[in-house]
C-alpha positions as protocol buffer text, in pm:
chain_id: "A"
residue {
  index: 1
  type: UNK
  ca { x: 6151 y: -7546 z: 1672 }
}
residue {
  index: 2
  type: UNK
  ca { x: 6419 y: -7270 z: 1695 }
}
residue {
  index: 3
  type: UNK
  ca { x: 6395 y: -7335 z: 2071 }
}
residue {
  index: 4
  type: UNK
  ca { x: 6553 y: -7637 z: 2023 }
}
residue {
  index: 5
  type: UNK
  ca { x: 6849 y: -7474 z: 1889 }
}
residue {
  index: 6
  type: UNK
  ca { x: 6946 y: -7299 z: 2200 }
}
residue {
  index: 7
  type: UNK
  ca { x: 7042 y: -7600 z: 2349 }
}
residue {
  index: 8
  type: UNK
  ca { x: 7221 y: -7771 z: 2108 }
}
residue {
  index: 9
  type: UNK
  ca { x: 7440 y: -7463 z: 2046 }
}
residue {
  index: 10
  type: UNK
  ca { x: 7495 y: -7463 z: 2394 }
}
residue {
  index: 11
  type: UNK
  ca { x: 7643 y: -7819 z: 2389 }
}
residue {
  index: 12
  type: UNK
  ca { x: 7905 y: -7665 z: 2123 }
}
residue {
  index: 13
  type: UNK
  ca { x: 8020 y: -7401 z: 2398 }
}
residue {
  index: 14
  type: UNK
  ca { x: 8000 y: -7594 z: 2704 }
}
residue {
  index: 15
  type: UNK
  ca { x: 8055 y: -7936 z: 2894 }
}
residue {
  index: 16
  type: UNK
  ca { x: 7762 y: -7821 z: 3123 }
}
residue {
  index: 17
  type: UNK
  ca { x: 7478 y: -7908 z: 2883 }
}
residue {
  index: 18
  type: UNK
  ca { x: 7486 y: -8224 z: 2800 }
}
residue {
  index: 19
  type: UNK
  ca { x: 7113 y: -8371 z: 2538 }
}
residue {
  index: 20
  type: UNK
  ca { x: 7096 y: -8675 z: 2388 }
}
residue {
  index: 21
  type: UNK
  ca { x: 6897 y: -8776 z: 2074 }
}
residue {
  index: 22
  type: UNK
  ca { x: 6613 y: -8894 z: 2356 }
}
residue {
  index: 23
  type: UNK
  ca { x: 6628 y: -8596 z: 2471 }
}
residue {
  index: 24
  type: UNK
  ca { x: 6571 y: -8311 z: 2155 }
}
residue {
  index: 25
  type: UNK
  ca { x: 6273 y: -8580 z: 2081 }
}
residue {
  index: 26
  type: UNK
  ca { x: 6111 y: -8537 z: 2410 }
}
residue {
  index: 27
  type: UNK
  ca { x: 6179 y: -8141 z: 2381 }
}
residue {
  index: 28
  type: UNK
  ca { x: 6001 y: -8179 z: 2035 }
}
residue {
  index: 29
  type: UNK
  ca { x: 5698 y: -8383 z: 2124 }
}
residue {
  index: 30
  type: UNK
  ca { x: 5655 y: -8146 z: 2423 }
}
residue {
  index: 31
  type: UNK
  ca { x: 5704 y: -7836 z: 2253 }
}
residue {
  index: 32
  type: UNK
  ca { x: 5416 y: -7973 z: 1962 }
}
residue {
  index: 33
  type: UNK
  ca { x: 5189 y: -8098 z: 2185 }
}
residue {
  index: 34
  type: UNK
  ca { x: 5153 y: -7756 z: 2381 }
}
residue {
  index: 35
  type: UNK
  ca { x: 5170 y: -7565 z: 2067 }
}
residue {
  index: 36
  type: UNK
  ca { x: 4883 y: -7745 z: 1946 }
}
residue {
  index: 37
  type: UNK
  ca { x: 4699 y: -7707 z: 2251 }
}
residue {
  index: 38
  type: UNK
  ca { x: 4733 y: -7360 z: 2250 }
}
residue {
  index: 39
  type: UNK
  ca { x: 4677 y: -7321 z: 1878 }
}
residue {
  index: 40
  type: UNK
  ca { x: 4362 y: -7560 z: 1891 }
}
residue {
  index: 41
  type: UNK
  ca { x: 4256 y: -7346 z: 2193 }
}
residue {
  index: 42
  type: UNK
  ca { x: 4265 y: -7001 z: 2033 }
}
residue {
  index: 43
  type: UNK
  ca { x: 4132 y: -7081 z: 1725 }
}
residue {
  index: 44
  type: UNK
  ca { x: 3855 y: -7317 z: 1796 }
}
residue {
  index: 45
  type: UNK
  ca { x: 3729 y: -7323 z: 2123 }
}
residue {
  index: 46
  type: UNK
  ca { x: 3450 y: -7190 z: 2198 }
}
residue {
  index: 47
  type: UNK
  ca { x: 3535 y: -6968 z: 2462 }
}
residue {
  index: 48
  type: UNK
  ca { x: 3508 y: -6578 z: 2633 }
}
residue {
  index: 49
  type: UNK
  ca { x: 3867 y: -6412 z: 2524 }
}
residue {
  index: 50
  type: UNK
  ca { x: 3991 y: -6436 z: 2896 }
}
residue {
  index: 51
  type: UNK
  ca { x: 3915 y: -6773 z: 2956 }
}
residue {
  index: 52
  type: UNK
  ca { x: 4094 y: -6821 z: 2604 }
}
residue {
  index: 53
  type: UNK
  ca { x: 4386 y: -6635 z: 2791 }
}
residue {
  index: 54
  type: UNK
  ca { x: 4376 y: -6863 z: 3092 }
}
residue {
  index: 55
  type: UNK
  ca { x: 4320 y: -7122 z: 2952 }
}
residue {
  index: 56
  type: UNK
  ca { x: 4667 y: -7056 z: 2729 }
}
residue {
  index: 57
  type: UNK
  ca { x: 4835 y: -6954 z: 3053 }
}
residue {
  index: 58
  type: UNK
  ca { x: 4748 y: -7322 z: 3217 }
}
residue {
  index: 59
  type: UNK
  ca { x: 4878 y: -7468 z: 2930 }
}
residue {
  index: 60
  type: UNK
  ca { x: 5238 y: -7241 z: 2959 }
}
residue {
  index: 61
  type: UNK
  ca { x: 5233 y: -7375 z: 3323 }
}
residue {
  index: 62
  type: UNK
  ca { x: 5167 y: -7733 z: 3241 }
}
residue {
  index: 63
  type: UNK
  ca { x: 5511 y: -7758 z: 2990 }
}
residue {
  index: 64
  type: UNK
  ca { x: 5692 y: -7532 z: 3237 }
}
residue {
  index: 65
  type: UNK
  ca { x: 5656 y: -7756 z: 3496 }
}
residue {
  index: 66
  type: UNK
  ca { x: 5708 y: -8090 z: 3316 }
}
residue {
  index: 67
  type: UNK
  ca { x: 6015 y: -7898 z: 3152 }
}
residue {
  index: 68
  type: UNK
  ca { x: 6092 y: -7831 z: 3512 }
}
residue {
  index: 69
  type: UNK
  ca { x: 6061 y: -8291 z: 3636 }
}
residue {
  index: 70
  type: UNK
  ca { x: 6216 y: -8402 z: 3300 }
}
residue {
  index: 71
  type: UNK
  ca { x: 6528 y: -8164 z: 3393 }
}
residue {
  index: 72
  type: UNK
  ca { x: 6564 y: -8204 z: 3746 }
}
residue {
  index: 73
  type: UNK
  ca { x: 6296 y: -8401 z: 3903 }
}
residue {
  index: 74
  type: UNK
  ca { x: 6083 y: -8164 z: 4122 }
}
residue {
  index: 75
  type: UNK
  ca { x: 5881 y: -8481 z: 4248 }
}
residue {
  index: 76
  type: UNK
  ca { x: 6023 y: -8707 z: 4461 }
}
């Protein structure tokens, strides 16, 4: 949860970044959910070492882009 740091020391230095309680919890609940997945998927799937790869690399893509709508709203 250091990542969630960044941000908030951000908001000390600069009007630009502006989180609400709403949104570190969102942030939080993303960032454990995809560290699950990923953790759930390396440990106990059953799975070739690539495809363990991939399927981490989906997963990176998956909270990149919903980091991506919930800060700017890619989708119309």
């Amino acid at each position: 949860m250091a990542l969630l740091a960044i941000p908030l020391v951000a908001m000390q230095l600069t009007d630009e970044v502006v989180w609400t309680v709403g949104d570190f919890a969102v942030a939080a609940l993303l960032l454990t959910v995809s560290g699950a997945i990923m953790l759930y998927v390396w440990s106990y799937a059953r799975l070739v070492r690539r495809h363990k790869w991939l399927a981490i690399g989906l997963v990176v893509v998956c909270f990149l882009f919903i980091w991506a709508e919930l800060a700017v709203g890619i989708l119309p």
